[in-house]
C-alpha positions as CSV (number, residue, x, y, z in Angstrom):
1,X,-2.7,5.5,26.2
2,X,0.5,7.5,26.3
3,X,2.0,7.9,22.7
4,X,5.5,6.2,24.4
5,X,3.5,3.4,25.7
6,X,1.9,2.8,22.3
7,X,5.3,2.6,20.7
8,X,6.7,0.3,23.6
9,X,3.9,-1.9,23.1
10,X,4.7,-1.8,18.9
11,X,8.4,-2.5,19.8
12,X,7.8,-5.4,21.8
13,X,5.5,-6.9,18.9
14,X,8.2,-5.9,16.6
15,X,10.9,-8.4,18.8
16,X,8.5,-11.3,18.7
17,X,7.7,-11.0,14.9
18,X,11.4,-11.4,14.6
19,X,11.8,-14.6,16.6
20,X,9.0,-16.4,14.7
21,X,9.6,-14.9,11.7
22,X,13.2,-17.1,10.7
23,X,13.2,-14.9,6.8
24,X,12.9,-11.4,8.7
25,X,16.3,-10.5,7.2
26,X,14.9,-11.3,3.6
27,X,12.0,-8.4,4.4
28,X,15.1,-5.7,5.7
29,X,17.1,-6.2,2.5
30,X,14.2,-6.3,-0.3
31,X,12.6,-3.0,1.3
32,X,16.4,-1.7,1.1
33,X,16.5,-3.0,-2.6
34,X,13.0,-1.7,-3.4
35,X,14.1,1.9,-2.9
36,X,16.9,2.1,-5.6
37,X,14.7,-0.7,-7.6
38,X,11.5,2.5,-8.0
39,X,14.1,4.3,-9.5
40,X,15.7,2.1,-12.2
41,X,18.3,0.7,-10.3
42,X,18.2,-2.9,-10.6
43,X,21.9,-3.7,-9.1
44,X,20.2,-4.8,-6.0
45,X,17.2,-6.9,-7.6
46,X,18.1,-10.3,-6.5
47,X,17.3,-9.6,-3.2
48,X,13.9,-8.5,-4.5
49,X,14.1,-12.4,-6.2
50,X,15.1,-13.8,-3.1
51,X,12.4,-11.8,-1.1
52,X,9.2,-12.7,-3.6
53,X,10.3,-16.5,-3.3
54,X,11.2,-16.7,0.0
55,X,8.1,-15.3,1.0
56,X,5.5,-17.0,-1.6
57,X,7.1,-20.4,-1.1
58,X,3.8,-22.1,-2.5
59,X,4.0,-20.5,-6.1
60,X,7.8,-22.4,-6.8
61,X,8.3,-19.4,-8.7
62,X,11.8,-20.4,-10.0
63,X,14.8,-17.9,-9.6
64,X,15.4,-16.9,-13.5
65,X,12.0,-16.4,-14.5
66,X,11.3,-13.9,-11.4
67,X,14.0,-11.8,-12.2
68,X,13.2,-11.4,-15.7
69,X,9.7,-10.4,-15.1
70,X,11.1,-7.6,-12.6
71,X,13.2,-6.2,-15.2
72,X,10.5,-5.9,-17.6
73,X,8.9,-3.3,-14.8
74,X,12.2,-1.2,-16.1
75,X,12.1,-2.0,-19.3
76,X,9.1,-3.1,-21.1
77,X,6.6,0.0,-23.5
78,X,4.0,-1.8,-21.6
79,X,5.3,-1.4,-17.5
80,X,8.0,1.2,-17.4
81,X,5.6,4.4,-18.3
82,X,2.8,3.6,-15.9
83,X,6.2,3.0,-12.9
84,X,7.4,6.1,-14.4
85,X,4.1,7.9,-13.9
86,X,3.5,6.0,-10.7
87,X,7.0,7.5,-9.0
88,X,6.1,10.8,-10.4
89,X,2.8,11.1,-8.2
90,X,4.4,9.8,-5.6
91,X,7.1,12.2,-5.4
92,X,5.0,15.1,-5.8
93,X,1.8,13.8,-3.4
94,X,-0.9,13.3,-5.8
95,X,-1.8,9.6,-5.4
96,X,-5.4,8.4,-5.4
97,X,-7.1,4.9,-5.5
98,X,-7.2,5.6,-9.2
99,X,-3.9,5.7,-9.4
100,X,-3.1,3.0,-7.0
101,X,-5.3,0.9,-8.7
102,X,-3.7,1.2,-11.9
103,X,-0.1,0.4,-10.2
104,X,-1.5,-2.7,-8.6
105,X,-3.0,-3.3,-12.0
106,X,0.4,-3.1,-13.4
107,X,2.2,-5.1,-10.7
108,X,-0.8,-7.9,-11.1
109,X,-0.2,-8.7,-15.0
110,X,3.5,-8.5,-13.9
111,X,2.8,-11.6,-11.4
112,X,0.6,-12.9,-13.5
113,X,3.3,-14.0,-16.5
114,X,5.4,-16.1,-13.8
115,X,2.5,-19.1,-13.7
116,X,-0.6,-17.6,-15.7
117,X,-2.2,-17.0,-11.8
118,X,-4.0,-14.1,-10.5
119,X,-1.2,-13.6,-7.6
120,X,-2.9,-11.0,-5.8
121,X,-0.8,-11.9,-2.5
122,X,2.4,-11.3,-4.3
123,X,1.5,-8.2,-5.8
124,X,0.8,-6.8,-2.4
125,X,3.9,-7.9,-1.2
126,X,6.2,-6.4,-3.6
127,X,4.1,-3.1,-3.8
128,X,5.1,-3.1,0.1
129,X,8.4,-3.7,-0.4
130,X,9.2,-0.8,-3.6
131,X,6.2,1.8,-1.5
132,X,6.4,0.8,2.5
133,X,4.4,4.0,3.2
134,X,1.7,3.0,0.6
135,X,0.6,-0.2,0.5
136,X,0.0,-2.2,3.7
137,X,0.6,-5.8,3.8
138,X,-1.8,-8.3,3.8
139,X,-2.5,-12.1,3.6
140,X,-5.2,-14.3,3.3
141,X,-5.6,-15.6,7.4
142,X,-5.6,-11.9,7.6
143,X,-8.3,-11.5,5.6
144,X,-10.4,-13.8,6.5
145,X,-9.8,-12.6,10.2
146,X,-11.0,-8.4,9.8
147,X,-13.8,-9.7,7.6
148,X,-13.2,-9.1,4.5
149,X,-14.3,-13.2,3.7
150,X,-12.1,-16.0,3.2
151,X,-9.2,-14.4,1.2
152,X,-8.0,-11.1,-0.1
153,X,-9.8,-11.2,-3.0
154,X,-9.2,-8.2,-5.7
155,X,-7.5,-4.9,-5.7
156,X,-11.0,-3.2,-4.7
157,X,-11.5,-5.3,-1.4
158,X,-7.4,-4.5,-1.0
159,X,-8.1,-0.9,-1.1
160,X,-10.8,-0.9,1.2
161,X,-8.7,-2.9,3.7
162,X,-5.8,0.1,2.8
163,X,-8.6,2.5,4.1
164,X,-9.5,0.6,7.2
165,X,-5.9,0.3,8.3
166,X,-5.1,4.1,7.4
167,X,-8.2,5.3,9.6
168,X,-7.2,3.1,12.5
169,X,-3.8,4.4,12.5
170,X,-4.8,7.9,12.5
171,X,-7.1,7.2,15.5
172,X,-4.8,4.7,18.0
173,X,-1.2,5.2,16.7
174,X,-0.4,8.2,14.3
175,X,3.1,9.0,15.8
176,X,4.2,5.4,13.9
177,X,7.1,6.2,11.5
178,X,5.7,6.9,8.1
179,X,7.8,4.1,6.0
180,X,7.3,2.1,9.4
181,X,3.3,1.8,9.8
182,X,2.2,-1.0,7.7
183,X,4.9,-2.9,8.5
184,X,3.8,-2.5,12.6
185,X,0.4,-3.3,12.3
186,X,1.1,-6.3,9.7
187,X,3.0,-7.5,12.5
188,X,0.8,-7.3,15.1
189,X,-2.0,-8.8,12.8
190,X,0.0,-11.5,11.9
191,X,0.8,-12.5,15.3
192,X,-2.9,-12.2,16.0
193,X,-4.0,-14.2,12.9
194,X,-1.8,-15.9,10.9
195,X,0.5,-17.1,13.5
196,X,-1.4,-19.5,14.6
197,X,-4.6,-18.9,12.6
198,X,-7.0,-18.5,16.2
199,X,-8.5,-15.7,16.4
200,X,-6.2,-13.7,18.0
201,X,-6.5,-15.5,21.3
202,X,-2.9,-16.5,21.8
203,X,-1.0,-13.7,21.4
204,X,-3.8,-11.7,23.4
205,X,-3.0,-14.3,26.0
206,X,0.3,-14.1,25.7
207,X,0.5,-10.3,26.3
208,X,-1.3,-10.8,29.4
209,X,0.5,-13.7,31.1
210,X,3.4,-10.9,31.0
211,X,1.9,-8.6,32.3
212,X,1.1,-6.4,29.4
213,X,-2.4,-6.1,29.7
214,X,-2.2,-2.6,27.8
215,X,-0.4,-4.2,25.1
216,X,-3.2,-6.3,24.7
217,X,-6.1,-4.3,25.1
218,X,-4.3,-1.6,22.8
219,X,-4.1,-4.6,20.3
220,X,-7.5,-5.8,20.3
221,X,-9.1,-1.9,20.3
222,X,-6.7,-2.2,16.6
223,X,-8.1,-5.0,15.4
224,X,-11.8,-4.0,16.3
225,X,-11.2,-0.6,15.0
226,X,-9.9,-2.0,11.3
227,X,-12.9,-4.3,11.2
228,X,-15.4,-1.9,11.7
229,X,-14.2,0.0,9.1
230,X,-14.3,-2.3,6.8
231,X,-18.0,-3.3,7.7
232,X,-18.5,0.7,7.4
233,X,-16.1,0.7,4.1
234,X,-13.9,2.8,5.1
């Protein structure tokens, strides 16, 4: 498929996202804050607040006790040097899974202090939001739905999904904007999964009442790819 067809087809999942998607603003200003946030700027870190509660409504994290636990990323012997060392490797190109790990690690006992769970969910979502071009999203309909069983699971099943994703990129869409990509395919996987929690079938359905047969077959050639990888392991 032509690399502007691929992007067409990306942009129109992008508009419906949006429509169901009533918090998509709340996504646009944490990935915003998230960038001066990775480098001890915490002027902007209630919309990083607003962003983790908004979009892990279940925990009833309260407002207070979120933003304190951020700042300790900043400020604590135990956080700050591993963020420190974190945005250093970043900068300079030299992240692994070991490092990775470690971060998630980090993020994880972070999460962990705000109701004693293992929040494994929320510590994808705000390694997304401080590292778009790092970490993909993921949820657990999402999961369950590439076949990684019935929920995310642990950082080492999240890594392998990271893998998946990465290799399926490079192979049907590698013109995607770097600090773009996750975001694009969580979209689309979300649409196919968690949206209605079918299998994919409406949205496949959808594309094709319209007319956008490519879209679709594009789509499902994605979410084939990423689940063969992670049957391979990446």
């Amino acid at each position: 498929m032509p690399e502007h067809k691929v992007n067409d087809c990306f942009e129109k999942i992008e508009a419906l996202w949006k429509f169901v998607e009533k918090k998509a603003e709340v996504y646009d200003e944490a990935i915003k804050a998230g960038k001066t946030f990775r480098k001890g700027n915490l002027e902007d870190i209630e919309k990083l607040v607003t962003f983790l509660r908004t979009w892990n409504q279940a925990r009833g994290w309260k407002e207070p006790k979120v933003k304190e636990q951020l700042k300790t990323l900043w400020s604590s012997k135990k956080y700050a040097p591993i963020l420190r060392e974190f945005n250093e490797k970043y900068s300079e190109g030299e992240l692994n899974e070991a490092v990775l790990g470690k971060f998630l690690e980090t993020l994880l006992d972070l999460l962990r202090g705000l109701d004693g769970a293992t929040e494994i969910v929320g510590t994808i979502k705000l390694a997304h939001v401080l590292y778009p071009d790092v970490f993909p999203l993921l949820d657990n309909p999402i999961a369950k739905g590439v076949g990684m069983g019935s929920s995310v699971g642990d950082i080492n099943k999240y890594l392998k999904f990271k893998r998946a994703v990465d290799k399926t990129i490079e192979r049907y869409c590698p013109d995607l904007p770097e600090e773009e990509k996750y975001k694009r395919i969580d979209e689309m996987l979300y649409l196919w999964y968690t949206w209605k929690q079918d299998g994919g079938e409406s949205l496949k359905e959808l594309l094709e009442k319209f007319g956008e047969n490519c879209c679709a077959n594009l789509f499902e050639n994605i979410v084939d790819n990423i689940q063969m990888n992670i049957q391979k392991g990446a």
